[in-house]
N, C-alpha and C positions, 0 to 999 in steps of 0.2 A: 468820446471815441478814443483821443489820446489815453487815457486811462484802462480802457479793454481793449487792444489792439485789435485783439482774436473776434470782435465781435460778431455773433452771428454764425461761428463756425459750428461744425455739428461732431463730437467722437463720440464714438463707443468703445466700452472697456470691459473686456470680459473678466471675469471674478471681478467685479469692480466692488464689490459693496465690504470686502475686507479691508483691513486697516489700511493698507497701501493704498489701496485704491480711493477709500474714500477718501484718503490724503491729497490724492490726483486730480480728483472731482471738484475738491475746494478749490483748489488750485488752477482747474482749468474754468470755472466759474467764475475765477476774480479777474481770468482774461478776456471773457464774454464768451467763452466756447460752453456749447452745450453740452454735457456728459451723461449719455447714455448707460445708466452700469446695469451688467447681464453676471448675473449668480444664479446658481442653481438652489441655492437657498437664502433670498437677499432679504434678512431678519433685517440686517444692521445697518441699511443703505442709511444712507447721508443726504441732508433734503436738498444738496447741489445741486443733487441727481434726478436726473430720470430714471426708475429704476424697472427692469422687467425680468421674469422670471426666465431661464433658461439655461440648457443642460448644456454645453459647448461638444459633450461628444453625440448628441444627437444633429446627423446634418439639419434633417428639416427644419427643427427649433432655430438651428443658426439660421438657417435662409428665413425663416417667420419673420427673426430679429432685425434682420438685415433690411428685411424689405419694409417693416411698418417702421424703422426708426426714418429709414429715404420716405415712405410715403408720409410721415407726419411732420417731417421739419423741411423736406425738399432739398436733403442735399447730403453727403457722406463726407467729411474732410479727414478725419483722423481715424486710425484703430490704435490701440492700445492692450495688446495682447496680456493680459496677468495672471490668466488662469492656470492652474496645473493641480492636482492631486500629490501628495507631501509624501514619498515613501520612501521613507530614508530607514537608517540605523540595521540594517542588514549586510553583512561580508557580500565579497563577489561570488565567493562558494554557495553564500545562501539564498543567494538572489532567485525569485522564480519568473518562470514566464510572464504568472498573472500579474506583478510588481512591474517588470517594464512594458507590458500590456498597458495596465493604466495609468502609468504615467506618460506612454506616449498616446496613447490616444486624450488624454487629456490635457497635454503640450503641446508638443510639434502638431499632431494627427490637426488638433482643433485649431492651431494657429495660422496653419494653412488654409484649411478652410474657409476660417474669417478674413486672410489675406486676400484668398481668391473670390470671395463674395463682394469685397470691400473694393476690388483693383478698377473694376468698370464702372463706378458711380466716382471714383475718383477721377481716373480718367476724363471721365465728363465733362470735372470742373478745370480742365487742366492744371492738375497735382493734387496733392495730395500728403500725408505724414503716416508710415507705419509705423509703431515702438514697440519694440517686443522686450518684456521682461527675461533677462536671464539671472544667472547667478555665478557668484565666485567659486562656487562649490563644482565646475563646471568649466570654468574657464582656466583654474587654479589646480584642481583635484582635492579631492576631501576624502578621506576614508569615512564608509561606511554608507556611503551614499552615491554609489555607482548609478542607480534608477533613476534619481533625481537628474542625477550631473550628468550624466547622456541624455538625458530628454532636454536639458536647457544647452546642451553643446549641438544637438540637431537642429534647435531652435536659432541659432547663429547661426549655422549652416544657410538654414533656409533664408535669414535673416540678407546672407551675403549674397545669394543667387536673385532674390528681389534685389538687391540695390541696384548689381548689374542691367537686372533686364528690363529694369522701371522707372531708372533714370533717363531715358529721353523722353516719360511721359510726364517727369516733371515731380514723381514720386518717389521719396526720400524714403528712406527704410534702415530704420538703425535698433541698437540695442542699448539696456542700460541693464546695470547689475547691482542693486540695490545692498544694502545694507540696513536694515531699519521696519521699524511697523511692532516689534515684537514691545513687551512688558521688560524695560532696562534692569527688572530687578530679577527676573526669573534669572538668567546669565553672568552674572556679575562677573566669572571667571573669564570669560570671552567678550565684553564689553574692555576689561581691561589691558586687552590684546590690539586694541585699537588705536591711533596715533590719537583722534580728537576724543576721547576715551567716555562717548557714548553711543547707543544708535543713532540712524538717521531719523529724523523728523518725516512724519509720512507727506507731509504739506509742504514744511518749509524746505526742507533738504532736499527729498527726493521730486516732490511735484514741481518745484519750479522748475528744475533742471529739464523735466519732462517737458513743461511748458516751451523749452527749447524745441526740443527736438520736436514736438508737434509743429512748431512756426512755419508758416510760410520761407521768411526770412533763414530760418535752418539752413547752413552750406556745409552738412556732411550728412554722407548716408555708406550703407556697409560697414558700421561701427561701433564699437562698441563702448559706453561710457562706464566708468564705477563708477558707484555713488555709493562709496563704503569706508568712509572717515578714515582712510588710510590703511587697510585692515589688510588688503591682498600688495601692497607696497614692496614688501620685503621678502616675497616668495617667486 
């Protein structure tokens, strides 16, 4: 039991079956948490996982999710927000509706959702851990990527108003802003913009740190962590 602290606990992780995610999976595996990972096309799950098919901007698929992963393991402890649609490399001038359309309904829109599906079966156990993925791009500003970086800055938003209204049920709610998951060699020009001058490890870097902030024992929430080898440092 000293060896999996987390034994027995139950999260689920939307976009989980990507590189990050199944990073997380091993990771929350080796603490004895169970990881639920929900893709809308989970070719590449990782056998850490429990893996189930589902669309994050359809509600009812989320509520399906929700409800058979409580009714097969008996319990909800963690969410792990990852999901989002990637639309970037467009000016503000060129931005369209349908570009921040789907990326908020595939960030924020879905990470509430799963927050507010998730808050009452937490509740239950008194407490619980949300972690919502954000990004630098968003926290920092990035040209070219307005769609993106407003969907992960409402994603904190929201991030901060849970910590507020969900800390005296004992449920923690924070953020991290990852760095890593991608192929170090597609980048070269931007890996070596980085102080420890590679990405993050999807497992060792990012997932343990995650591992935190899912903890029981975790003492912050409304936060935000990097986990980007130094990269937003100097701006």
């Amino acid at each position: 039991m000293a060896d999996r602290p987390q034994e027995g606990r139950v999260a689920i992780l939307t976009g989980g079956t990507g590189k990050l995610g199944r990073g997380i999976c091993r990771a929350f595996a080796k603490q004895g948490i169970i990881p639920v990972a929900l893709d809308l096309d989970p070719v590449e799950a990782d056998a850490a996982a429990v893996v189930r098919q589902c669309d994050v901007t359809d509600a009812e698929a989320c509520r399906a999710a929700v409800d058979e992963t409580v009714e097969r393991f008996g319990r909800l402890d963690i969410l792990v927000n990852l999901a989002q649609v990637y639309r970037c490399d467009n000016a503000l001038m060129e931005l369209s509706d349908d570009d921040l359309r789907v990326s908020y309904e595939s960030g924020p829109i879905a990470s509430l959702r799963f927050m507010q599906l998730c808050y009452p079966h937490m509740q239950a156990l008194g407490g619980g851990n949300v972690v919502n993925c954000v990004s630098g791009a968003g926290t920092q500003g990035s040209p070219r990527m307005g769609a993106y970086a407003s969907a992960k800055e409402a994603i904190r938003g929201l991030t901060k108003t849970a910590a507020l209204e969900w800390g005296a049920d004992n449920i923690k709610v924070n953020c991290f802003a990852p760095f890593g998951g991608d192929d170090p060699n597609m980048h070269p020009e931007v890996v070596k913009a980085v102080p420890l001058q590679r990405y993050g490890d999807p497992e060792r870097d990012i997932g343990t740190a995650v591992v935190y902030l899912a903890s029981p024992d975790c003492y912050m929430t409304g936060r935000t962590l990097h986990l980007d080898g130094g990269v937003g440092t100097f701006r």
